[in-house]
C-alpha positions as CSV (number, residue, x, y, z in Angstrom):
1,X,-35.2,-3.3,-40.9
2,X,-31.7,-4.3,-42.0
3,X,-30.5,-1.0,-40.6
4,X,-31.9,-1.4,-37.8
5,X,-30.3,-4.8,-37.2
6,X,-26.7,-3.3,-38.1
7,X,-27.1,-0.5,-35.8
8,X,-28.4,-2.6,-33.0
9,X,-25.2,-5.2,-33.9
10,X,-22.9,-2.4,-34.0
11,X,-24.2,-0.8,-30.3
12,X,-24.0,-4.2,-28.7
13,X,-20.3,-4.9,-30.0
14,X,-19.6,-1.4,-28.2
15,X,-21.5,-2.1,-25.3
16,X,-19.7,-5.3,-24.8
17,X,-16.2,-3.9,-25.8
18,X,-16.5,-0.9,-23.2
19,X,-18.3,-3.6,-20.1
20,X,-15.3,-6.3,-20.6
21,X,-12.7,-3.6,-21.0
22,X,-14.3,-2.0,-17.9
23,X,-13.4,-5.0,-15.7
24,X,-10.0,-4.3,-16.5
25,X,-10.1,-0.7,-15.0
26,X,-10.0,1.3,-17.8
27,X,-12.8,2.3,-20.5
28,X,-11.8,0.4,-23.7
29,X,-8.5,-0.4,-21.9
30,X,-7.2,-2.8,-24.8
31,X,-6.1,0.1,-26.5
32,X,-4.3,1.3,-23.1
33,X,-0.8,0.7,-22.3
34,X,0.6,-0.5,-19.3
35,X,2.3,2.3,-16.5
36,X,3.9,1.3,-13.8
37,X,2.2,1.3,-10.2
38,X,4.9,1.9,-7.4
39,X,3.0,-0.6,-5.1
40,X,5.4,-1.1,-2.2
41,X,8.9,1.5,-1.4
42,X,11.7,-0.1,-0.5
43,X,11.8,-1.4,3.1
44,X,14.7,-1.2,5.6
45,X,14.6,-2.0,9.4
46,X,15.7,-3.6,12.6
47,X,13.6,-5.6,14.6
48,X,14.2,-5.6,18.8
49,X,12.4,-8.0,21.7
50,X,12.8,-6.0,25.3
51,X,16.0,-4.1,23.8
52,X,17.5,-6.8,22.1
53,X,18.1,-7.6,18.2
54,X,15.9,-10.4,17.3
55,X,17.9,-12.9,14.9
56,X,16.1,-14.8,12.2
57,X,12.5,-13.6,12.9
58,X,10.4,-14.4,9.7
59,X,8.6,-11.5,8.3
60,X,5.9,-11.3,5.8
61,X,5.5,-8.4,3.2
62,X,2.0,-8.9,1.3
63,X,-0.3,-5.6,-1.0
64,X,-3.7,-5.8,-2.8
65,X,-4.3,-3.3,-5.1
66,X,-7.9,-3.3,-4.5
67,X,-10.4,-3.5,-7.5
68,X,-7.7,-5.0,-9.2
69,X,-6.6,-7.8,-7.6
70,X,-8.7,-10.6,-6.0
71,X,-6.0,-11.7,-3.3
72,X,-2.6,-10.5,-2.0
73,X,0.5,-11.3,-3.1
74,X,3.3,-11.9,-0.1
75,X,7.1,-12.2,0.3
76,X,9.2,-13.1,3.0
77,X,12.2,-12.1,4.8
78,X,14.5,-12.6,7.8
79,X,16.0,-10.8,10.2
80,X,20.1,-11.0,10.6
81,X,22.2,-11.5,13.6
82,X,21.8,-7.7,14.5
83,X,17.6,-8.0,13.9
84,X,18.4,-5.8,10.9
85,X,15.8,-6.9,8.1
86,X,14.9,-5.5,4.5
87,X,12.4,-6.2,1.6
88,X,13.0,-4.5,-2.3
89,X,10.4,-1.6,-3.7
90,X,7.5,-3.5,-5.5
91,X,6.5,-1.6,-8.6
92,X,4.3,-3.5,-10.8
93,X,2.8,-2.9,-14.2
94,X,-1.4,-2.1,-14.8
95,X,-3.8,-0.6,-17.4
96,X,-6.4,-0.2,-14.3
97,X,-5.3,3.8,-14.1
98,X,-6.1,4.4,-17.3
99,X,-9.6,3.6,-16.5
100,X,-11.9,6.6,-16.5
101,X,-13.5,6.3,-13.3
102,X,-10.6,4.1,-11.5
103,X,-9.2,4.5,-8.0
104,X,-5.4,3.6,-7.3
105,X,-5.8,2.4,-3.7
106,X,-2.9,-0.1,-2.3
107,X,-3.0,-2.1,1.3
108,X,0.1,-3.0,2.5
109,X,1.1,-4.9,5.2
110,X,4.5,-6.0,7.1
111,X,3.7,-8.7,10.0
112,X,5.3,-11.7,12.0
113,X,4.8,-14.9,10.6
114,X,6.9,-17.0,13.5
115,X,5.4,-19.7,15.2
116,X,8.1,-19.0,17.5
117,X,6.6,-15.8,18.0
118,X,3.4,-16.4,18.3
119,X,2.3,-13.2,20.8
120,X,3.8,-11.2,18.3
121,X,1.5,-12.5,15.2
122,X,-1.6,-10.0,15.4
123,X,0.3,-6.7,15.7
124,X,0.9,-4.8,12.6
125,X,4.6,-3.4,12.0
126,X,3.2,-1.8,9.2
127,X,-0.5,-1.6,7.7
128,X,-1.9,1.3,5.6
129,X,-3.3,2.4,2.4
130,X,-1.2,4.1,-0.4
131,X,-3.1,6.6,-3.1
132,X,-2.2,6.6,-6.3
133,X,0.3,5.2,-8.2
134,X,3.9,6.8,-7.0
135,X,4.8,6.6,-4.0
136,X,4.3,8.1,-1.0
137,X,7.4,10.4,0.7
138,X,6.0,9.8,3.8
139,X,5.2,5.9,3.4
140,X,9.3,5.9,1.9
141,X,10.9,8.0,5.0
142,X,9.0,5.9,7.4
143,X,9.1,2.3,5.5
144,X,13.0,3.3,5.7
145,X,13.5,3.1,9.3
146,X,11.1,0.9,10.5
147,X,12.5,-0.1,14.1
148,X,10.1,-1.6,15.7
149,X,10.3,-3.0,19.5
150,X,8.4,-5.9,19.7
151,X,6.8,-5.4,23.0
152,X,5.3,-1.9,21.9
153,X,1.5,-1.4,21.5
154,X,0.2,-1.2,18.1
155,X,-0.9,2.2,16.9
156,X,-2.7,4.1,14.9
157,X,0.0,7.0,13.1
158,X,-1.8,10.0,11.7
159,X,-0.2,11.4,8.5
160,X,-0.8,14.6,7.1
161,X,-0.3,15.0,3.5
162,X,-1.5,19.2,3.0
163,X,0.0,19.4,-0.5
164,X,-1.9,16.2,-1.7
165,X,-3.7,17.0,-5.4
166,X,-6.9,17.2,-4.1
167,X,-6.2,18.9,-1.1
168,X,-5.2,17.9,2.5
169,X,-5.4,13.9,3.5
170,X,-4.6,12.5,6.1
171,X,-3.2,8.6,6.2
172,X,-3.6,6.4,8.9
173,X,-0.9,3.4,9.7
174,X,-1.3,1.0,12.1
175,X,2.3,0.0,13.5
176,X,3.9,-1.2,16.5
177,X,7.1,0.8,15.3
178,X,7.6,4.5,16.5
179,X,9.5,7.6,14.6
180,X,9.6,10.2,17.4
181,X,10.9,13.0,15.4
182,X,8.5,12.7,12.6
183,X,5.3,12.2,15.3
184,X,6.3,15.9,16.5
185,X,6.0,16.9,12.7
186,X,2.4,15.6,12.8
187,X,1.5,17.0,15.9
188,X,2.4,20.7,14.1
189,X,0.4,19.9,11.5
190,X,-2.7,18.7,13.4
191,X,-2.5,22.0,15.0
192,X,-2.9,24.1,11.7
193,X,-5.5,21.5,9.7
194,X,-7.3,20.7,12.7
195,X,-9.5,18.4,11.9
196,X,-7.0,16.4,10.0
């Protein structure tokens, strides 16, 4: 019987030790170090209202790292005399992809927040989902000229990553802001992947 009731101990302080570590992200992730999780690359663009720079516009940055984090966390910037804005690459530090069964999925957003502006609110100038936990070339080359005419339509931007790990994905991002040259990249690639 004593057995019995050490064995029974022992499984329970297991079970408990993998359930709590679980929450964490990883399986027993005390024992896990940290890595770090490029959340966010670095952002550079220029913001324009029928053709012309838009001066002091407040923007706001904000990410989830869902199953990790219960809310977002946002920053703010402010565009200068030339509607030229910026924001600095985000990379933060987690056990969660250590986890077993974990997934590394980011949302990021980039939106007006001017009461001045207040048409101009709803519109995403930048709204995806990143995979994994470096980041994305084509999230960078984008999120590095994101020129954006305020008056534009928002969206959707189809993505094509065909040398992902686990074969061809496509990303969608919801933006006002347009890369012409890049699109006609896309539209090459839709050709070939199809469905994609």
């Amino acid at each position: 019987m004593k057995k019995f009731t050490v064995f029974a101990a022992l499984v329970s302080c297991l079970l408990m030790l993998v359930v709590s570590s679980h929450s964490e992200g990883t399986v027993l992730g005390i024992f896990k170090k940290a890595v770090d999780v490029e959340v966010f690359p670095a952002v550079s663009g220029k913001i324009t209202l029928n053709g012309k720079p838009v001066e002091g516009l407040k923007l706001r940055r904000g990410y989830l790292y869902i199953n990790v984090m219960e809310d977002g966390v946002y920053d703010y910037t402010t565009t200068g005399s030339n509607g030229e804005f910026s924001f600095p690459e985000i990379v933060i530090q987690s056990t969660h992809p250590n986890g077993l069964f974990s997934t590394n999925i980011i949302s990021q957003i980039i939106r007006v927040e001017d009461d001045r502006y207040e048409e101009y609110q709803d519109p995403y100038i930048w709204a995806t989902k990143s995979r994994g936990i470096k980041h994305s070339p084509y999230f960078q080359e984008r999120l590095a000229s994101l020129n954006c005419e305020l008056t534009e339509e928002e969206m959707v931007h189809h993505v094509i990553n065909d040398s992902y790990e686990q074969g061809v994905v496509r990303y969608e991002i919801d933006s006002i802001c347009r890369w012409p040259e890049l699109e006609k990249i896309e539209v090459e690639k839709r050709k070939i992947h199809g469905k994609y």
